[in-house]
N, C-alpha and C positions, 0 to 999 in steps of 0.2 A: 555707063550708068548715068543717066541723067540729074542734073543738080538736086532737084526736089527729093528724089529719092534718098542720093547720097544726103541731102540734108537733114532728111527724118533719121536716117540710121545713128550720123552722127549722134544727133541731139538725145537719138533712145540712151546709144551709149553712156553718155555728158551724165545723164540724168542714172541712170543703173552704176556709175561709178565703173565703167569697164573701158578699156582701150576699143577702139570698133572692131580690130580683127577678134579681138575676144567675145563679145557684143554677136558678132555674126556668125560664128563659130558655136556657141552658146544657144542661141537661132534653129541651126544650121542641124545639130546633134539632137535637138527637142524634137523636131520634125522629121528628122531621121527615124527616132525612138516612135512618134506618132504614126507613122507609115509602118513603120515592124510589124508595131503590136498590133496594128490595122487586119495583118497578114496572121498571126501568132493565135490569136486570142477571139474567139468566137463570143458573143453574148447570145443570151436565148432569152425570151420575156418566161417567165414559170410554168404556162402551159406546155407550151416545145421545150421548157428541159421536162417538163414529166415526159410527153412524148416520146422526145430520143431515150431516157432513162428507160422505159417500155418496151422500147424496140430493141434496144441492147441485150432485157434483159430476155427476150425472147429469141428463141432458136432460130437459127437461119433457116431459109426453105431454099435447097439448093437445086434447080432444075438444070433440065437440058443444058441453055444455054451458058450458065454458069460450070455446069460439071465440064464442059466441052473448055472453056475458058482455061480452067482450074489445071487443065490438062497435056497445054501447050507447053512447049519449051519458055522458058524464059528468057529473054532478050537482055536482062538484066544483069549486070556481075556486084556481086555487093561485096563489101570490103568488110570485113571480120579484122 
């Protein structure tokens, strides 16, 4: 790590009243949580949640290619 760098951290720390490993750690777990919930958690603006609400609440149309899908072995083993 370069001095500048380590010198910012320090000082964020100094000033949040935390030791640095805590300081970074603190950091380190927000960004973690930011990236999850990145993954977790979908937003729609009003129009597209009416939309997906719509679609859901509308019957599937299951064709050819899907019933042929639907049909295969499963590859899968799920844990129960």
């Amino acid at each position: 790590m370069d001095e500048e760098s380590k010198h910012r951290l320090t000082e964020a720390a100094r000033v949040s009243h935390l030791s640095l490993s805590t300081f970074v750690l603190q950091a380190a777990l927000q960004e973690a949580d930011r990236t999850l919930a990145d993954r977790e958690v979908i937003s729609l603006s009003p129009a597209a949640a009416e939309a997906f609400a719509q679609a859901l609440a509308r019957p599937a149309h299951v064709n050819e290619r899907l019933k042929a899908a639907l049909s295969r072995p499963t590859q899968i083993d799920w844990l129960d």
